[in-house]
N, C-alpha and C positions, 0 to 999 in steps of 0.2 A: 683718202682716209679708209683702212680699213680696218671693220669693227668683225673683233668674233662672237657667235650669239652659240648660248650652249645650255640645254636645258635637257638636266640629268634627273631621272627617274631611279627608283630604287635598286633596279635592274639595267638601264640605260640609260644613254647620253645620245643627245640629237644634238647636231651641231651645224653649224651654215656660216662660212666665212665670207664677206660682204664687201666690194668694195663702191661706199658710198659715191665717191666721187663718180666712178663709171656707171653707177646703179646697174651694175652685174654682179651675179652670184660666183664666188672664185671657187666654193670647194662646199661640202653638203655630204652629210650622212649622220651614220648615227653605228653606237657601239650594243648591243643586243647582249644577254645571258651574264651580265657581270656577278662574277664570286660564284658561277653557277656552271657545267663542264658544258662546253659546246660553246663559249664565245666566239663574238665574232666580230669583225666590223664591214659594212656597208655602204660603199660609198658611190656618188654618182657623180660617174663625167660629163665632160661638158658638152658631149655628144649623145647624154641620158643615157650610155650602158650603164649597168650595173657592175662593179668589182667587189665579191665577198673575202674578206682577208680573215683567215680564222689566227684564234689564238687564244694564249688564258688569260685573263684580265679580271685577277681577282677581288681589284677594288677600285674605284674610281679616278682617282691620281694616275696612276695605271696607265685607267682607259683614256685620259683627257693628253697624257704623254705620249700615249700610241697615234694617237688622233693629231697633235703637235706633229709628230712624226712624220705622219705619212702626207700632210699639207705641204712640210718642205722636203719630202723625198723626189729623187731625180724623175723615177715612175711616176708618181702620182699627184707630186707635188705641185703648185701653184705660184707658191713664193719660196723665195731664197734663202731666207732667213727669218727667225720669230720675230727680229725686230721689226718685221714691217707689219707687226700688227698692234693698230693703235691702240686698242680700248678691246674689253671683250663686256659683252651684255647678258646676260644671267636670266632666266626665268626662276620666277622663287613664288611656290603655291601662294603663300598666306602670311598677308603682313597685319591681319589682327585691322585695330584701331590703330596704332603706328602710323599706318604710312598709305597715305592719301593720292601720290604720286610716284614717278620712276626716282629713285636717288642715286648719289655716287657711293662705292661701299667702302665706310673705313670702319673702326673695332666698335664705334656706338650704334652702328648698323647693322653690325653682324650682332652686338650681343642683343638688339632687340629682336630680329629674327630666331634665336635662337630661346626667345621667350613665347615666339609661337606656335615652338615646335609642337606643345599640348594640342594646338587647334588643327596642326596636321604632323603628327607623328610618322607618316608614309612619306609626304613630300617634302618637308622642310630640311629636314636631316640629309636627304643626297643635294639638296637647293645649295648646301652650305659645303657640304664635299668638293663640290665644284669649285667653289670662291675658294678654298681654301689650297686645293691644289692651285690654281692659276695664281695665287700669290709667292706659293714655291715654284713654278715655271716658271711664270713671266713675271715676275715681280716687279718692274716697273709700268705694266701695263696697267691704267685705269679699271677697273671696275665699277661699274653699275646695277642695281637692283633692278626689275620689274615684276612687279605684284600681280598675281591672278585676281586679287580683290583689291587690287588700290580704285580702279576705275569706278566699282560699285558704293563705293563711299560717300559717295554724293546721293544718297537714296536718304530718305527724311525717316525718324525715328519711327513716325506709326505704320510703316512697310517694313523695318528690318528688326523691330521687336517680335518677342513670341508673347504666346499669352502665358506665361510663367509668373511665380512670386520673382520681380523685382532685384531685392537680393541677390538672386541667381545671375543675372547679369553684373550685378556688381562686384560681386566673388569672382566667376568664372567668366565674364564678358559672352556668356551666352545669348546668342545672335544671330540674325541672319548677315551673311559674308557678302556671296553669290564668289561665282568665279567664273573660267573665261573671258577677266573681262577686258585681256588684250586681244583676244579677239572680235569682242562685240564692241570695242573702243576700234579697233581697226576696221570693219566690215560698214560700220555706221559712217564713217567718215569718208571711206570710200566711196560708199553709194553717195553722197552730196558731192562730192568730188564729180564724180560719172554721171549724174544729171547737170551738174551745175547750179544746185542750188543752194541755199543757205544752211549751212550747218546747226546754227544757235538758234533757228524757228524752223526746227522741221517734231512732226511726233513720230517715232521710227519704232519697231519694234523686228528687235533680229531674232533669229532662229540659229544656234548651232547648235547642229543635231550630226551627232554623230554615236558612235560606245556610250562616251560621253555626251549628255545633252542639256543645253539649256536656253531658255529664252531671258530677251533682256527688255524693258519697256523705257527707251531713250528719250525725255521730252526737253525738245531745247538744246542740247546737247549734252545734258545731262541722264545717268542712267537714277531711274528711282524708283525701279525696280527689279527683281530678276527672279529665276524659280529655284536656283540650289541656295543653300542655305548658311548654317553653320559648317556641314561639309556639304561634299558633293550628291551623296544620298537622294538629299530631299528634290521634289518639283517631278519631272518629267519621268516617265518608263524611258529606262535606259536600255543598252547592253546588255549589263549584267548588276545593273543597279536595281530597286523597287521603284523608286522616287518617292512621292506622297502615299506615307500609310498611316490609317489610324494609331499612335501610341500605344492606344490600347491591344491593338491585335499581337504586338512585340511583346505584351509582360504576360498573355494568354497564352503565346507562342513557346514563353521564357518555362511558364509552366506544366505546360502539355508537356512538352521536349525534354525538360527538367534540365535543360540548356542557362548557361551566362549569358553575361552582355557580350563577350569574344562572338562567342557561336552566334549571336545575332546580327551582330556586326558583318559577319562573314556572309552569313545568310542574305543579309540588304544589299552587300557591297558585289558578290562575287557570285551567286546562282541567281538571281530574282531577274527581272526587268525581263529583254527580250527574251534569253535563255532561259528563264526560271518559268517562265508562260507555255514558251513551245515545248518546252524539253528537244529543241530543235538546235539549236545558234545563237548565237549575241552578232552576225555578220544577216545582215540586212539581204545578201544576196543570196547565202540557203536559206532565207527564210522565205524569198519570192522561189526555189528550187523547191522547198517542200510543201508552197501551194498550190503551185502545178499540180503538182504528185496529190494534191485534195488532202492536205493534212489541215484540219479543222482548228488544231491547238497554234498553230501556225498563223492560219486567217485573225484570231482572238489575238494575237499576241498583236499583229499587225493593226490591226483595228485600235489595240488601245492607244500604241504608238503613234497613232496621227489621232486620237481622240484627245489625248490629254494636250498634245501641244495646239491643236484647233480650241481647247476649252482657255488655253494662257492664252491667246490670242486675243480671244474674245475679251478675258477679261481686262489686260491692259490694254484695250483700246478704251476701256470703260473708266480706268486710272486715267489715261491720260487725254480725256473727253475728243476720242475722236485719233483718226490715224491718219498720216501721210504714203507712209513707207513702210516694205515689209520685208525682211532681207531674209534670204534662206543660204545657210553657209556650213561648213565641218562635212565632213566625208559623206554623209546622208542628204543633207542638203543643199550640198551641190552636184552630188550622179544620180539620185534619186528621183526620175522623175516623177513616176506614180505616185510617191509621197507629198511631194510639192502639188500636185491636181488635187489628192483627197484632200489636204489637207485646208486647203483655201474651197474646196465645193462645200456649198452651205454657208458661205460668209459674204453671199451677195450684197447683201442689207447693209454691212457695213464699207458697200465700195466696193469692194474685190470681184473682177473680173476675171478671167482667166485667158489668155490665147493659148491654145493645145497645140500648135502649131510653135511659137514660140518658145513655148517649156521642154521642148524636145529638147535639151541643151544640158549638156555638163562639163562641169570645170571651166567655166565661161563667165565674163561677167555679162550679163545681158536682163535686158527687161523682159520679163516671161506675162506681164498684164497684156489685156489690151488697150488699145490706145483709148478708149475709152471710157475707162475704169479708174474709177475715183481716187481708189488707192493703188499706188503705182509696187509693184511687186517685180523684185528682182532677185536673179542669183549672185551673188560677190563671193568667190572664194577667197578664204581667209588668208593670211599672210602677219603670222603673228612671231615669225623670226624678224620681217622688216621692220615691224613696229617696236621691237624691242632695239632692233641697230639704230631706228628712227632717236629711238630716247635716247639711249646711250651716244649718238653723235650733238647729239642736242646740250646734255648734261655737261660731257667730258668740254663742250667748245665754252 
């Protein structure tokens, strides 16, 4: 069986063709600068070189054609033909209150998706590109949805409401979402898999921290909790997000600046978080380059970023009376060592040991506690293409 998984951004397409039955990866990459001059694609062999194939690829059809293309090309291809690919699996930002799990996609699927475009404007629109070319490609291949918020759905109403007039949620379903939550549904799962212990009585709380960052507080197997919100904005210092800011400092902001809601937008989403701190980077690794060098704005940016995720830490362990497991996973943590120390020193009280010896470790799944330490603390890196091939072979059988 094999499943193709494709998850298009408003500028790119990542893509990873899967063959379940061998649980081997057959083909991987992604298409970079779409409708923009410098396209490209990017793909990686099975011996991890890298081949960059440039071209113009001015819209997504396009690039998902190109990407068809080059799968069953003599150079670079894998398979013979498109027939041999059974089902393809989708990532899709935001299915609102819709949809609670992975689905199969037919026209009542796609026009509720397209009723959450409001709730992400950025991602849902290329989410639907995608589905919509693989219907004119491979038109008898299945289709399946996976939601970046269906996993966080299971969160109880006095954790995902705001303190808002009421109304507002009933007009506009304003709310909190969360998202990554096939990642923090896959990393969780894993680490019980990789100790061996029970999934539905564990209290787990993951970390992915990467540009992107969020924690999730898993009890029982359930998430019911997480830090992003209605969008991605809210909860941790990001990249190049803010995370948690007072409301108020935005309409002070709105009026200093004599700026809109755009210009704010832009301002939370695209300068703030690590970059908007340092005036340095949103890349974690010149920002340990320009504390070397003793750049001050640099150490603060750092500092806040293991302060705000050490403070969710705390406090969903405090939600879900007590913690098992602590997973640190997304590009930050899992090569991150330094982060992953500060960020558990000071959390002895609640269990948390450290072995420094063992945390030397990246892209690894491994236990980085010590053995003696209450709460058992590991790295799992993510693998949020499998879990989408995982559903999609699940759904389509």
């Amino acid at each position: 069986m094999k499943i193709l998984v494709l998850n298009c951004g408003s500028s790119s397409i990542k893509y990873k063709l899967l063959d379940m039955d061998a649980k081997t990866i057959l083909a991987q990459g992604g298409i970079e600068k779409i409708g923009l001059t410098g396209s490209f694609l990017k793909l990686t062999l099975t011996n991890d070189d890298k081949v960059i194939l440039e071209g113009e690829i001015l819209e997504h059809r396009k690039g998902i054609e190109y990407i068809l293309g080059v799968i069953t090309s003599e150079k670079y291809g894998c398979i013979r033909s498109l027939d041999e690919i059974d089902a393809v699996g989708h990532r899709v930002v935001h299915g609102g209150e819709k949809f609670n799990s992975s689905v199969l996609i037919n026209d009542e699927v796609i026009q509720k998706i397209v009723e959450c475009i409001d709730l992400a404007p950025l991602h849902n629109p290329p989410n639907l590109n995608g589905i919509y070319a693989i219907r004119e490609l491979l038109p008898e291949a299945p289709q399946v949805a996976v939601f970046d918020t269906a996993f966080h759905q299971t969160m109880p109403d006095y954790a995902y409401m705001y303190g808002l007039p009421y109304s507002l949620y009933e007009k506009y379903a304003i709310r909190r979402y969360g998202f990554h939550g096939t990642s923090h549904r896959y990393v969780s799962k894993r680490t019980c898999e990789f100790l061996n212990v029970p999934y539905e009585k564990q209290r787990i709380i993951t970390c992915h921290i990467g540009n992107g960052a969020s924690v999730a507080a898993i009890c029982d197997g359930r998430s019911i909790d997480t830090s992003m919100g209605m969008t991605p904005v809210e909860g941790l210092l990001m990249g190049t997000r803010s995370g948690d800011v007072d409301a108020g400092v935005l309409t002070y902001i709105m009026e200093k600046e004599n700026v809109g809601s755009q210009a704010i937008s832009t301002i939370v989403n695209k300068y703030s978080g690590v970059l908007g701190v340092s005036g340095v980077s949103s890349d974690m690794r010149e920002i340990d380059a320009a504390i070397r060098e003793g750049n001050d704005r640099a150490v603060l940016a750092l500092n806040m970023y293991n302060y705000k995720i050490k403070k969710y830490i705390g406090s969903y362990a405090a939600a879900m009376g007590g913690l098992d497991l602590l997973v640190f996973t997304g590009g930050v943590g899992e090569n991150q060592i330094g982060i992953r120390q500060a960020i558990c020193e000071g959390l002895e009280f609640m269990g948390i040991c450290m072995d420094e010896s063992a945390n030397q470790t990246r892209g690894e799944e491994k236990v980085i506690s010590a053995a003696d330490s209450a709460v058992k603390v590991l790295v799992i890196p993510t693998d949020e293409e499998l879990m989408i091939a995982e559903d999609t072979l699940l759904i389509i059988r």
